[in-house]
Backbone as CSV, one residue per row, in Angstrom:
resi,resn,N_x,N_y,N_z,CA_x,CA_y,CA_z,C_x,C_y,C_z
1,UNK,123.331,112.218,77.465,121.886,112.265,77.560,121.365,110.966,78.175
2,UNK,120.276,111.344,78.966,119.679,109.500,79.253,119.391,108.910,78.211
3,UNK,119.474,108.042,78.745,118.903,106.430,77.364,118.798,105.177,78.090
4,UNK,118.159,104.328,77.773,118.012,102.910,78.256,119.629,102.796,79.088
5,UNK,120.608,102.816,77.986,121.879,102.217,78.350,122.489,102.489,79.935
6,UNK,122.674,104.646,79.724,122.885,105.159,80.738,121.774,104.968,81.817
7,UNK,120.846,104.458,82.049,120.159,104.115,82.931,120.307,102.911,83.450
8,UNK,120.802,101.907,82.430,120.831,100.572,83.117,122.837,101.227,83.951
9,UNK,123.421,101.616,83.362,124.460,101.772,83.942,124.589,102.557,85.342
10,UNK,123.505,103.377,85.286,123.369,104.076,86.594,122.848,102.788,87.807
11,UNK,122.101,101.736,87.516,121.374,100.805,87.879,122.275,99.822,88.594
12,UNK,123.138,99.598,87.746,124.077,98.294,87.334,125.316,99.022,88.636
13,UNK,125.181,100.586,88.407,126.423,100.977,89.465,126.415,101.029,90.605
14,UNK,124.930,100.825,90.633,124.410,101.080,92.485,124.569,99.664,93.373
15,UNK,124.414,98.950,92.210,124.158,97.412,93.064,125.692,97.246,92.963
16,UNK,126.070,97.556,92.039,127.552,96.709,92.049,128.258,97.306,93.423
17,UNK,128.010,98.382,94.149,129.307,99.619,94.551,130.464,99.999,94.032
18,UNK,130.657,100.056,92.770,132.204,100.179,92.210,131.908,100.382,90.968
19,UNK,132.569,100.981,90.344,132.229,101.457,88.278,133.247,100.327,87.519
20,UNK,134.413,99.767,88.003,135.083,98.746,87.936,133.997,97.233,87.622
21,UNK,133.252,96.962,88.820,132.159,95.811,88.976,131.171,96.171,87.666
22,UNK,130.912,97.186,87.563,129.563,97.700,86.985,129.895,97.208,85.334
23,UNK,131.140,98.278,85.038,131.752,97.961,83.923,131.842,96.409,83.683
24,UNK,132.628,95.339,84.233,132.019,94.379,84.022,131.350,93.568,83.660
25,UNK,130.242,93.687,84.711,128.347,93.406,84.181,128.401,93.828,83.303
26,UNK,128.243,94.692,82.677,127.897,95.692,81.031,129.132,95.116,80.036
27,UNK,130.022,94.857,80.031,131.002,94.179,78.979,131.233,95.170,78.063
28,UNK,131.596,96.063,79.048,132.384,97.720,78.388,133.334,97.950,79.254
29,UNK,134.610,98.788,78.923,135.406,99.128,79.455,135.546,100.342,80.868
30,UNK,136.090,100.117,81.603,135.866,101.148,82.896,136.034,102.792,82.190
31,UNK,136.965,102.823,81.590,136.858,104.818,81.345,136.001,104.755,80.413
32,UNK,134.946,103.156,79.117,133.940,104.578,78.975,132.725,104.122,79.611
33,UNK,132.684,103.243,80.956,131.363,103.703,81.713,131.871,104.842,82.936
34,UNK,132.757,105.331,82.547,132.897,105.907,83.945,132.854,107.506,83.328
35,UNK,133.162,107.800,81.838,133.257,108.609,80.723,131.315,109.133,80.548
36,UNK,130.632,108.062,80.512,129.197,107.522,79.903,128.425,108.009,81.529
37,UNK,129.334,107.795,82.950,128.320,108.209,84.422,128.223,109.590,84.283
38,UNK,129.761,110.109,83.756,129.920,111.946,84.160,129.248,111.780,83.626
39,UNK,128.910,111.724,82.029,127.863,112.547,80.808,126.753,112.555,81.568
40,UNK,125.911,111.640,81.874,124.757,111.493,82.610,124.569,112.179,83.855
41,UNK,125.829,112.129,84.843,125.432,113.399,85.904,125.080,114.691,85.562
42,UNK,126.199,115.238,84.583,125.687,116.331,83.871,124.751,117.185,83.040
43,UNK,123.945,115.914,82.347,122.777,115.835,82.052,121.222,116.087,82.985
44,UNK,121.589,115.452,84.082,121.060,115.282,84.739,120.963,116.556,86.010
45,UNK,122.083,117.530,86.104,122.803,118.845,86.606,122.561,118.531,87.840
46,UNK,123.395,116.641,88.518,123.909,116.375,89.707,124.750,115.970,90.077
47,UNK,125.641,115.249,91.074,126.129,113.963,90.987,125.119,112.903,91.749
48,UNK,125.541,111.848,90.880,124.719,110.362,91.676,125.204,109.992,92.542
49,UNK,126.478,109.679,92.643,127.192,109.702,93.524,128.361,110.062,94.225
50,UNK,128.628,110.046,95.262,129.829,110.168,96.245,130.992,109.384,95.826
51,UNK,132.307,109.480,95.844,133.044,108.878,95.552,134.248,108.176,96.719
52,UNK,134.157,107.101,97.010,135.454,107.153,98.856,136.269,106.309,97.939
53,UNK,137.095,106.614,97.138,138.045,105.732,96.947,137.127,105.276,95.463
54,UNK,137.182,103.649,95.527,136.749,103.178,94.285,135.124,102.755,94.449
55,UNK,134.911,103.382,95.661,133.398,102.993,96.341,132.157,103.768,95.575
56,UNK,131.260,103.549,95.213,130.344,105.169,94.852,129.326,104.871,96.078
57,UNK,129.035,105.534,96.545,127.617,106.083,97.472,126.321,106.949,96.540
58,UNK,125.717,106.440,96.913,124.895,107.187,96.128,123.880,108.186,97.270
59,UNK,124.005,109.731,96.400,123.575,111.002,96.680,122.496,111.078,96.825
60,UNK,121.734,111.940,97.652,120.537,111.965,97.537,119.752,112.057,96.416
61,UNK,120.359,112.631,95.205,119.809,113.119,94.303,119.470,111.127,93.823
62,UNK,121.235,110.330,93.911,121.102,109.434,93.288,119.933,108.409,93.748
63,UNK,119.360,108.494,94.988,118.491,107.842,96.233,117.232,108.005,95.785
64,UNK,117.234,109.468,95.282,115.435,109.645,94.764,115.205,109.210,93.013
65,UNK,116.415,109.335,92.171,116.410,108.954,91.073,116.420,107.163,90.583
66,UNK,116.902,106.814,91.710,117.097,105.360,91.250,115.881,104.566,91.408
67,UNK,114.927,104.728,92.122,113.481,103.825,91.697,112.894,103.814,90.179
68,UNK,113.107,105.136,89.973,112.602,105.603,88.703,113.627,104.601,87.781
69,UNK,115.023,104.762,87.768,115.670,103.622,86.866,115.368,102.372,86.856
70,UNK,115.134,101.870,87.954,114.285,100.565,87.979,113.441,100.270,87.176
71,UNK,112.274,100.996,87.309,111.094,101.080,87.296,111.245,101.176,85.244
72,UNK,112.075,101.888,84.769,112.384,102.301,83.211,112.882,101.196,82.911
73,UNK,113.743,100.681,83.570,114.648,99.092,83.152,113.740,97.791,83.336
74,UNK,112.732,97.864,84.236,111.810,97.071,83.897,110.960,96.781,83.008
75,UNK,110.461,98.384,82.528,109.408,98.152,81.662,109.794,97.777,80.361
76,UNK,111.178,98.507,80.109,111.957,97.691,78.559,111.782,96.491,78.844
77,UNK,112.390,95.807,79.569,112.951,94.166,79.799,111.706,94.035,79.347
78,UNK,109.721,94.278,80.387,109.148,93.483,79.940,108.169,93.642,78.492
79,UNK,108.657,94.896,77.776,108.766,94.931,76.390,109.436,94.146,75.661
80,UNK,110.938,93.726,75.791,111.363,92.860,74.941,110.563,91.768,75.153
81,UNK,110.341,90.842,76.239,109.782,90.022,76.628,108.157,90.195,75.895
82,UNK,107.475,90.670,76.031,106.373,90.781,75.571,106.146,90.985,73.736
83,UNK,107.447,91.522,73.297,107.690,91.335,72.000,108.115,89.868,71.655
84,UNK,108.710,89.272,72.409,109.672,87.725,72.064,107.913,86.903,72.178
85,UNK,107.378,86.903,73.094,106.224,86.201,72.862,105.336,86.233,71.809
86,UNK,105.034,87.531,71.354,104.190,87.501,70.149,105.090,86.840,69.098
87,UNK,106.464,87.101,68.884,106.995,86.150,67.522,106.843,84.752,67.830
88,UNK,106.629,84.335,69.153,106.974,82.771,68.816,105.659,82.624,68.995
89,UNK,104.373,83.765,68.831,103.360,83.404,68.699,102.442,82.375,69.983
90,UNK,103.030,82.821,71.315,103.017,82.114,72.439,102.656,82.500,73.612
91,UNK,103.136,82.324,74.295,103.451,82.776,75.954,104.999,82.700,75.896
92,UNK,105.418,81.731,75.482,106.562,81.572,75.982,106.690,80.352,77.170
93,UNK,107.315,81.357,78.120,107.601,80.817,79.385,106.907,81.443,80.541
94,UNK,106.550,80.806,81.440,105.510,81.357,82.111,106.365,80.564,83.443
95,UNK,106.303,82.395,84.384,106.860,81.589,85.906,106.524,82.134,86.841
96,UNK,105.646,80.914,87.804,104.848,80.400,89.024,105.474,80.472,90.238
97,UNK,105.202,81.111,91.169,105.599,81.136,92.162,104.629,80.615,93.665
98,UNK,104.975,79.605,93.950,103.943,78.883,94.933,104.166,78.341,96.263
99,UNK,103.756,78.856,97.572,103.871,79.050,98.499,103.237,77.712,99.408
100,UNK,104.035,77.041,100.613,104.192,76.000,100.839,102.634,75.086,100.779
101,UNK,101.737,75.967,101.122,99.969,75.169,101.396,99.538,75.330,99.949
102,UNK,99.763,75.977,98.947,99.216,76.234,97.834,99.354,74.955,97.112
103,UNK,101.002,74.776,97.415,101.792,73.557,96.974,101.214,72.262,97.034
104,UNK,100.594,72.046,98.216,99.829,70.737,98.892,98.910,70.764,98.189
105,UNK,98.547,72.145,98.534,96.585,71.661,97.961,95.693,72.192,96.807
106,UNK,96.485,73.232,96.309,95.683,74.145,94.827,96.940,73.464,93.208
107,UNK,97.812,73.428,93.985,98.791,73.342,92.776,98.406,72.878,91.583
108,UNK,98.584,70.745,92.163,98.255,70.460,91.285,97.139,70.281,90.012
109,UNK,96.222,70.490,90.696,95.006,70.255,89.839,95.133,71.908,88.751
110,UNK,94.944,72.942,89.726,94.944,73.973,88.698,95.991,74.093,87.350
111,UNK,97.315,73.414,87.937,98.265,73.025,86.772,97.844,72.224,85.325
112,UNK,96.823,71.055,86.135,96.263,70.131,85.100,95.107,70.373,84.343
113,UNK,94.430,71.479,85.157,93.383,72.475,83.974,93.916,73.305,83.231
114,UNK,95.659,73.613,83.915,96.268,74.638,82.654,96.378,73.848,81.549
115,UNK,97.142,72.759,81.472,97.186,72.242,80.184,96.350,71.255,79.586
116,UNK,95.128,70.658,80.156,94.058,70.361,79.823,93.234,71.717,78.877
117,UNK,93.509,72.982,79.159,93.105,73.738,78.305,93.549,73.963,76.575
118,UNK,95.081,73.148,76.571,95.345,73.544,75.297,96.791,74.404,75.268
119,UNK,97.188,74.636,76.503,97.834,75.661,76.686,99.371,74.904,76.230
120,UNK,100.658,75.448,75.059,101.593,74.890,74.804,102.604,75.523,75.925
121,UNK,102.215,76.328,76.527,103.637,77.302,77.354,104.136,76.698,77.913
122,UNK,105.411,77.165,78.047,106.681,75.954,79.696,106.629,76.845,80.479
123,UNK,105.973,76.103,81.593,105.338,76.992,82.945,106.721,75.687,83.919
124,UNK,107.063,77.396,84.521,108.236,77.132,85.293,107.514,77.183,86.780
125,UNK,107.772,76.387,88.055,107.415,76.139,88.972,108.263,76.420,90.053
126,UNK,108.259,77.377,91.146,109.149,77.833,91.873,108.647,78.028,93.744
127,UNK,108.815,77.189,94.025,108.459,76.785,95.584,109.168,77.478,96.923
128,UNK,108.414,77.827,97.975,109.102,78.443,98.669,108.546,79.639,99.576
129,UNK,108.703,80.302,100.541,107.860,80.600,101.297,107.725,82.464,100.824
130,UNK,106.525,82.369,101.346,105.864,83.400,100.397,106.333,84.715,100.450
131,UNK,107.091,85.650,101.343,107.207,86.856,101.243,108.687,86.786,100.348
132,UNK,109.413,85.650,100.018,110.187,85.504,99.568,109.900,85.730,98.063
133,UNK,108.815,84.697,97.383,108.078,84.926,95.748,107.129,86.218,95.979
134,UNK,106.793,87.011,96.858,106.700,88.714,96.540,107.218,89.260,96.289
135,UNK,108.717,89.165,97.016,109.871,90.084,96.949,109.840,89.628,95.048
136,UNK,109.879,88.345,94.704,110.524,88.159,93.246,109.394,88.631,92.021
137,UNK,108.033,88.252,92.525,107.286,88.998,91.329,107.024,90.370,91.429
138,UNK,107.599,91.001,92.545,107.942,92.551,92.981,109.042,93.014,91.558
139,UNK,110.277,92.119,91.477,111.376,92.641,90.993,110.729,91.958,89.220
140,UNK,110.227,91.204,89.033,109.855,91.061,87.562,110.409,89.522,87.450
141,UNK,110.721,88.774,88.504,111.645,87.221,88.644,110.766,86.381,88.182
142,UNK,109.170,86.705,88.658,107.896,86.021,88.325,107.064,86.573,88.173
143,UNK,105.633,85.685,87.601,104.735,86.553,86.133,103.934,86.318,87.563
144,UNK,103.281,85.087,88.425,102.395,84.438,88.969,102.957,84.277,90.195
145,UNK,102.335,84.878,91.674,102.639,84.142,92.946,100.978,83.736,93.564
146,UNK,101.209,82.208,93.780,99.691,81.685,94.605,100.423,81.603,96.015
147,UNK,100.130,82.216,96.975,100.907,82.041,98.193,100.371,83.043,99.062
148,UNK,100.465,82.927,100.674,99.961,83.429,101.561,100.205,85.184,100.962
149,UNK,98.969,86.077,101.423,99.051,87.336,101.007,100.396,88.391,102.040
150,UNK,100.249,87.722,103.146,101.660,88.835,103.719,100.843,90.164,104.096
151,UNK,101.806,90.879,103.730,101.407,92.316,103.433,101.016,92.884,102.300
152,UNK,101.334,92.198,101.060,101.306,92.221,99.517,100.031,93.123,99.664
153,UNK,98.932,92.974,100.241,97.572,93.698,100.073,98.015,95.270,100.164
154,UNK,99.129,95.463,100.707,99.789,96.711,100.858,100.088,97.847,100.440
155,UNK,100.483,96.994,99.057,101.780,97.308,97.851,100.864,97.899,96.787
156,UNK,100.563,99.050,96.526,100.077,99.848,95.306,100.273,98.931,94.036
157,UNK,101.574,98.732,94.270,102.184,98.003,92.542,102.014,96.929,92.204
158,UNK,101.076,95.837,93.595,100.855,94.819,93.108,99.734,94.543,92.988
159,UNK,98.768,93.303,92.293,97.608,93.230,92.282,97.477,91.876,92.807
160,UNK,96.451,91.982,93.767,96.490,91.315,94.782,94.629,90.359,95.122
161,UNK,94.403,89.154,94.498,93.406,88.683,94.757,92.723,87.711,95.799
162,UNK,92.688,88.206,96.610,92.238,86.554,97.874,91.675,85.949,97.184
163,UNK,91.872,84.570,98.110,91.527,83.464,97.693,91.141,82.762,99.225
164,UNK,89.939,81.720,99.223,89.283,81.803,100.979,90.494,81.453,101.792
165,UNK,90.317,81.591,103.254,91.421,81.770,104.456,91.315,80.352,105.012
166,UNK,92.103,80.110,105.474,92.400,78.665,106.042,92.469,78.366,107.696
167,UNK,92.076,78.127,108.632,92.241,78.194,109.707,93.596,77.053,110.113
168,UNK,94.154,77.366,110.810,95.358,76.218,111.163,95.365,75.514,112.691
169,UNK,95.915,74.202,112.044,95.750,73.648,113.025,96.634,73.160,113.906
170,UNK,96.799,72.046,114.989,97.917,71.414,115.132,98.320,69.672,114.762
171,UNK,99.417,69.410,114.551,99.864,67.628,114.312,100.724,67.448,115.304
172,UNK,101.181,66.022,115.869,102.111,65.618,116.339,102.314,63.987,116.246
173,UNK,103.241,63.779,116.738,103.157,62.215,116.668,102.506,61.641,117.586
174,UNK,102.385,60.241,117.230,101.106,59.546,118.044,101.344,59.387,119.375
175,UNK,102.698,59.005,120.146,103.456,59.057,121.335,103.551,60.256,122.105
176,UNK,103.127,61.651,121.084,103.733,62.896,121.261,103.378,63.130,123.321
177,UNK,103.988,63.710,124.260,103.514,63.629,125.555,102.259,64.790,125.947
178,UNK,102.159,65.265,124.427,100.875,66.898,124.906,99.504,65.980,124.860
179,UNK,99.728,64.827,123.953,98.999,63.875,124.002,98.443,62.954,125.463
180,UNK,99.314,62.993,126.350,99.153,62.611,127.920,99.142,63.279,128.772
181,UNK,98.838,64.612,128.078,98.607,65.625,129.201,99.677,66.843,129.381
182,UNK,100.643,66.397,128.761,101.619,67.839,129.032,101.823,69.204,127.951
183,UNK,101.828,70.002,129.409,101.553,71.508,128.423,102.135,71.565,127.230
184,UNK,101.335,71.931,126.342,101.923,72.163,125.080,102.784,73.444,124.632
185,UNK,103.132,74.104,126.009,103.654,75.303,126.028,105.483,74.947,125.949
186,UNK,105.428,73.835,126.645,106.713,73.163,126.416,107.432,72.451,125.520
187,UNK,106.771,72.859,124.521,107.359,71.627,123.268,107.216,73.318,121.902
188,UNK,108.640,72.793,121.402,108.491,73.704,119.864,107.852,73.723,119.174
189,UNK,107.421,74.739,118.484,106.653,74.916,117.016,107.352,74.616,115.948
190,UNK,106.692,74.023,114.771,107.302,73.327,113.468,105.804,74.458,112.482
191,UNK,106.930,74.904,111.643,105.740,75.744,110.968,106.619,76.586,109.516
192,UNK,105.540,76.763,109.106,105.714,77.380,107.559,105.360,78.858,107.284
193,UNK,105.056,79.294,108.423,104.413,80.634,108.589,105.896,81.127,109.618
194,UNK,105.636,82.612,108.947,107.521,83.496,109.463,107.257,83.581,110.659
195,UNK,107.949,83.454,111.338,108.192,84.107,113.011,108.058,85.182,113.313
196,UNK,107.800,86.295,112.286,107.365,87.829,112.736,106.025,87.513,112.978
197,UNK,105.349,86.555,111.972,103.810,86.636,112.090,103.583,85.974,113.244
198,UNK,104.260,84.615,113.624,103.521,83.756,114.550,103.753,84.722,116.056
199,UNK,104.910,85.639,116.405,105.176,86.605,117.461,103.939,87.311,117.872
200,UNK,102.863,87.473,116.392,102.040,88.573,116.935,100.701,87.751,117.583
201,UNK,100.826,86.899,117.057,99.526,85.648,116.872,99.287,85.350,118.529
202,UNK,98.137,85.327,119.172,97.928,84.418,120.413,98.170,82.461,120.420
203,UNK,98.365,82.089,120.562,98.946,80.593,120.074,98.332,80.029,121.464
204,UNK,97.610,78.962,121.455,97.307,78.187,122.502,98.162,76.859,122.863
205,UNK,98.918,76.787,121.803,99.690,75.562,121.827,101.499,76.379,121.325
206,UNK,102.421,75.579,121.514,103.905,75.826,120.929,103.958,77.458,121.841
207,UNK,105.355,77.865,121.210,105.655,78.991,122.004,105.690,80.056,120.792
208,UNK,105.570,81.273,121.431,105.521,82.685,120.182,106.606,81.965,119.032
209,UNK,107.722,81.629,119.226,108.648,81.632,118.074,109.297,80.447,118.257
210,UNK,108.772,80.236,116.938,108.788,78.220,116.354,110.358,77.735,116.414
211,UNK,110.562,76.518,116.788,111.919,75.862,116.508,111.599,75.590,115.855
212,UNK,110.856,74.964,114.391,112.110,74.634,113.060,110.558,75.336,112.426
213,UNK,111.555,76.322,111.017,110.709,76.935,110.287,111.094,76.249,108.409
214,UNK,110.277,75.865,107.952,110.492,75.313,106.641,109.297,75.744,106.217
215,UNK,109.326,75.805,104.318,108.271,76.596,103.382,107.615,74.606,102.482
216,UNK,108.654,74.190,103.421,107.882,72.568,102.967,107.238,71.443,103.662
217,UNK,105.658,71.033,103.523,105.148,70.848,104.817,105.387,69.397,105.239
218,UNK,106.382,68.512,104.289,106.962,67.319,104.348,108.019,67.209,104.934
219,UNK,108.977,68.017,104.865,110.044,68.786,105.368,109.425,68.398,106.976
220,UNK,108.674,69.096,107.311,108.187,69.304,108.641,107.680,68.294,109.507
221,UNK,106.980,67.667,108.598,106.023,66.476,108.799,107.148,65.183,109.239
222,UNK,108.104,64.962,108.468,109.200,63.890,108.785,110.065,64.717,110.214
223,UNK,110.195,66.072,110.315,111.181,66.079,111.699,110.027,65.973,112.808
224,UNK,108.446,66.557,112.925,107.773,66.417,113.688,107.290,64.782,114.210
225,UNK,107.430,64.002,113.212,107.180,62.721,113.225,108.269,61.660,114.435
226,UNK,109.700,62.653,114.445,110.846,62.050,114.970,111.094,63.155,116.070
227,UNK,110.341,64.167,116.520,110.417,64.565,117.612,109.720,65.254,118.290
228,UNK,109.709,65.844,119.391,108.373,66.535,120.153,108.089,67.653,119.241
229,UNK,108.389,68.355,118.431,107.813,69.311,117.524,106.433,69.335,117.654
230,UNK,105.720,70.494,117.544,104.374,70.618,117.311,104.292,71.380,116.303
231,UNK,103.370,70.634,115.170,103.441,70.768,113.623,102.062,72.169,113.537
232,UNK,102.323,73.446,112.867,101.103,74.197,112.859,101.137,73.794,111.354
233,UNK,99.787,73.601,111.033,99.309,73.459,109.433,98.259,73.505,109.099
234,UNK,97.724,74.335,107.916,96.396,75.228,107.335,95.548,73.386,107.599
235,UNK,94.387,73.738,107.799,93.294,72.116,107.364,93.581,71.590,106.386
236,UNK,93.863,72.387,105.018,93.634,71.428,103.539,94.965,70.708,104.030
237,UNK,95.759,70.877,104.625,96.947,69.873,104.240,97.048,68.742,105.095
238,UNK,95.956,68.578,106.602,96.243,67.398,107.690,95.487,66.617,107.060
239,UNK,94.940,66.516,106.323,94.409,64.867,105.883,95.698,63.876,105.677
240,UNK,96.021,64.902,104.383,97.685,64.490,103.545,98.409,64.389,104.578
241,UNK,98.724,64.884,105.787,100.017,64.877,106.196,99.469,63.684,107.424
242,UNK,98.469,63.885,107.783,98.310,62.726,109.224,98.288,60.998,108.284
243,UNK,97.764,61.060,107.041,97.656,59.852,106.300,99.191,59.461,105.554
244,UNK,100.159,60.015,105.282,101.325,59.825,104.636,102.306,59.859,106.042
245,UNK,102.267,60.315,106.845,103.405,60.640,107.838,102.962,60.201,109.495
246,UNK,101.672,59.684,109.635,101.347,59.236,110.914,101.089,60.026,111.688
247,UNK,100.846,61.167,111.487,100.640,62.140,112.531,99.185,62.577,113.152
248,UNK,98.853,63.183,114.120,97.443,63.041,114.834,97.519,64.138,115.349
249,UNK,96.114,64.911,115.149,95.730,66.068,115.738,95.472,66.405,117.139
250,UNK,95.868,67.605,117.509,95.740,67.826,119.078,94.597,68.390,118.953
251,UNK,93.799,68.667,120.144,92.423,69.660,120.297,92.414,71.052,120.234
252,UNK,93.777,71.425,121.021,93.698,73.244,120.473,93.611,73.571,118.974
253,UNK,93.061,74.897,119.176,92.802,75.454,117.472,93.589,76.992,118.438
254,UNK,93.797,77.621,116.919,93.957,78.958,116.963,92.946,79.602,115.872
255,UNK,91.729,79.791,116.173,91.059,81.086,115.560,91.470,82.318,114.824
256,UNK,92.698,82.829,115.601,93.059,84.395,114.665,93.674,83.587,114.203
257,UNK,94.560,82.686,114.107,95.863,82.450,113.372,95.371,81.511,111.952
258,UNK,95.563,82.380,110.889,95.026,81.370,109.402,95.954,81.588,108.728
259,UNK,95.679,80.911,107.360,96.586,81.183,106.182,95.718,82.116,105.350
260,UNK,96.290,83.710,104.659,94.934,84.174,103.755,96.209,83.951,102.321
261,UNK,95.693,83.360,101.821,96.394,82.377,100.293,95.946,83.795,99.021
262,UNK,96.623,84.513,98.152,95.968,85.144,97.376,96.924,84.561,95.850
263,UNK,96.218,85.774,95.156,96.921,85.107,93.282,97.434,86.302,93.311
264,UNK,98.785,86.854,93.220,99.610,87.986,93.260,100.116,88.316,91.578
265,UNK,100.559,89.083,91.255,100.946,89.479,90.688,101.369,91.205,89.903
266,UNK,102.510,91.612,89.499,102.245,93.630,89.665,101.566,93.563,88.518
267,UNK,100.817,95.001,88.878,99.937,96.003,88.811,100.408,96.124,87.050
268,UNK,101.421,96.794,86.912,101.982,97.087,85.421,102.904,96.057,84.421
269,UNK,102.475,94.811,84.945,103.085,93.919,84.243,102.114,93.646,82.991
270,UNK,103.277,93.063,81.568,102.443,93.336,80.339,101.502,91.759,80.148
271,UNK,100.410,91.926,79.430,99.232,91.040,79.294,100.349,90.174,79.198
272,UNK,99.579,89.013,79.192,99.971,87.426,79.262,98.692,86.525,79.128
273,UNK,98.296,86.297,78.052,96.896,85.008,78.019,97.323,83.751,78.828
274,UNK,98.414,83.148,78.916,98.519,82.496,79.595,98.410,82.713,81.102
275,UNK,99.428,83.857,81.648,99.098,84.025,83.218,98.032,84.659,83.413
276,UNK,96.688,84.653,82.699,95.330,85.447,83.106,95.122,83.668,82.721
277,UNK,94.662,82.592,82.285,94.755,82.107,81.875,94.870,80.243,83.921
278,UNK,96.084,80.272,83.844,96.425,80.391,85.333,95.874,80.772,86.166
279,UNK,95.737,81.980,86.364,95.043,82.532,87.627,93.707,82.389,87.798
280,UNK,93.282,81.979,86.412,91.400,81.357,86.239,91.566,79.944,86.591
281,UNK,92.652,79.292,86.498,93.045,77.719,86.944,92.723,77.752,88.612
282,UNK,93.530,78.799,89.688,93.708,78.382,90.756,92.463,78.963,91.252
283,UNK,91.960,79.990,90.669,90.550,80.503,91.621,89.328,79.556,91.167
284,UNK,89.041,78.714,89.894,88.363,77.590,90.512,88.426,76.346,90.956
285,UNK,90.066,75.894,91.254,90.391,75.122,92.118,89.678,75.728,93.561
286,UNK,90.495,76.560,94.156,90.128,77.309,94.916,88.589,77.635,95.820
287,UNK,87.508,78.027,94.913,86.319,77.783,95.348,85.559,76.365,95.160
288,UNK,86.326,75.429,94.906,85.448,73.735,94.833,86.498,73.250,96.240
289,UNK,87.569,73.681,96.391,88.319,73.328,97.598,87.497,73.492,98.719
């Protein structure tokens, strides 16, 4: 019959490719998860999967059934989880996911109204460029993403709040030669924004697709500083970066090309006073910014 178990095992078998691997992960023996898959195909009056050897493929049947296991294995996990917090009478642990301009310029302060509020939770901090912390508060990795919106506005399952748009600009070093006149069509882009996006973007300066891409704008700021790079970066962050790293603005702007920064998080994830809590931290950082 299904149950949590046989579901996480159906789960556990897809990622692994093998009932050998799966078994494993689960810290049960191979004939009885492999004893525990039949029962469940049969239950179920399919197979999940194909078998090539010690490989499983998974069946169509197994293709349309397995979101749904997800989706069941999540909501336990964030039941236990949501039970472990009320005993310790808490939050717990609370984890942030924050995207390279957020980092510069909303982070800290909204952090310091979190616990200026009173708040005891260990808020975990996780940096890095943004469709990357979607993909993770997609899978349940994180409670909180402040980071460029992407496509996230997309996603049914997530809930998705803007926060105002940033226009971007350009840096280079003070020697840089776009500075004496030469096309800026000839010198690389240094940027924090993906190369699918900047491809679609009209760019008056750098070329469609950046030579060096980093989710850290210091990172950037020290290789642009040491070579012709042309640095793209939202406004809130060229004060910081032309005053710490020497760098100086060129005259082109790009108009379409911004940062739109939102407070992410899914749709069916369980309350949290603390991450409602947070997300009242960065949206009035946010509008005094």
């Amino acid at each position: 019959m299904l149950s949590l178990r046989t579901a996480r095992l159906f789960l556990v078998a897809a990622d692994a490719g093998t009932l050998t691997a799966a078994a494993e992960r689960l810290h049960v023996s191979q004939p009885a998860a492999s004893k525990a898959l039949a029962q469940l195909e049969t239950d179920l009056g399919g197979a999940l999967f194909d078998r090539a050897g010690r490989k499983l493929i998974l069946t169509a049947l197994g293709e349309a059934l397995l979101p749904r296991a997800r989706s069941l294995i999540q909501q336990a996990d964030d039941l236990k989880a949501e039970a472990k917090r009320w005993r310790a009478g808490e939050d717990g642990v609370l984890s942030l996911g924050a995207g390279p301009s957020v980092t510069y310029r909303l982070l800290p302060e909204a952090v310091a109204r979190f616990y200026r509020a009173g708040r005891t939770v260990q808020l975990t901090v996780r940096a890095g460029a943004a469709g990357m912390l979607v993909d993770q508060v997609r899978r349940g990795a994180l409670d909180l993403v402040a980071a460029d919106m992407g496509d996230a506005v997309l996603d049914p399952d997530l809930v998705v709040h803007p926060l105002p748009e940033e226009s971007v600009t350009a840096l280079v070093r003070p020697d840089h030669p776009a500075l004496k006149g030469e096309a800026y069509d000839r010198f690389p882009l240094a940027t924090a924004t993906p190369p699918e996006r900047l491809s679609r973007q009209p760019l008056p300066w750098g070329r469609p697709r950046p030579g060096l891409v980093c989710d850290d704008y210091t990172v950037l700021a020290l290789a642009c500083s040491a070579s012709d790079h042309i640095l793209a970066a939202p406004r809130s962050v060229v004060d910081r970066l032309t005053a710490e790293h020497g760098l100086v603005q060129l005259t082109a702007s790009s108009p379409d090309l911004v940062v739109r920064p939102a407070l992410i998080y899914r749709a069916n994830a369980p309350h949290s006073a603390a991450r409602q809590l947070l997300f009242e931290c960065f949206e009035a950082v946010a509008r005094q910014a």
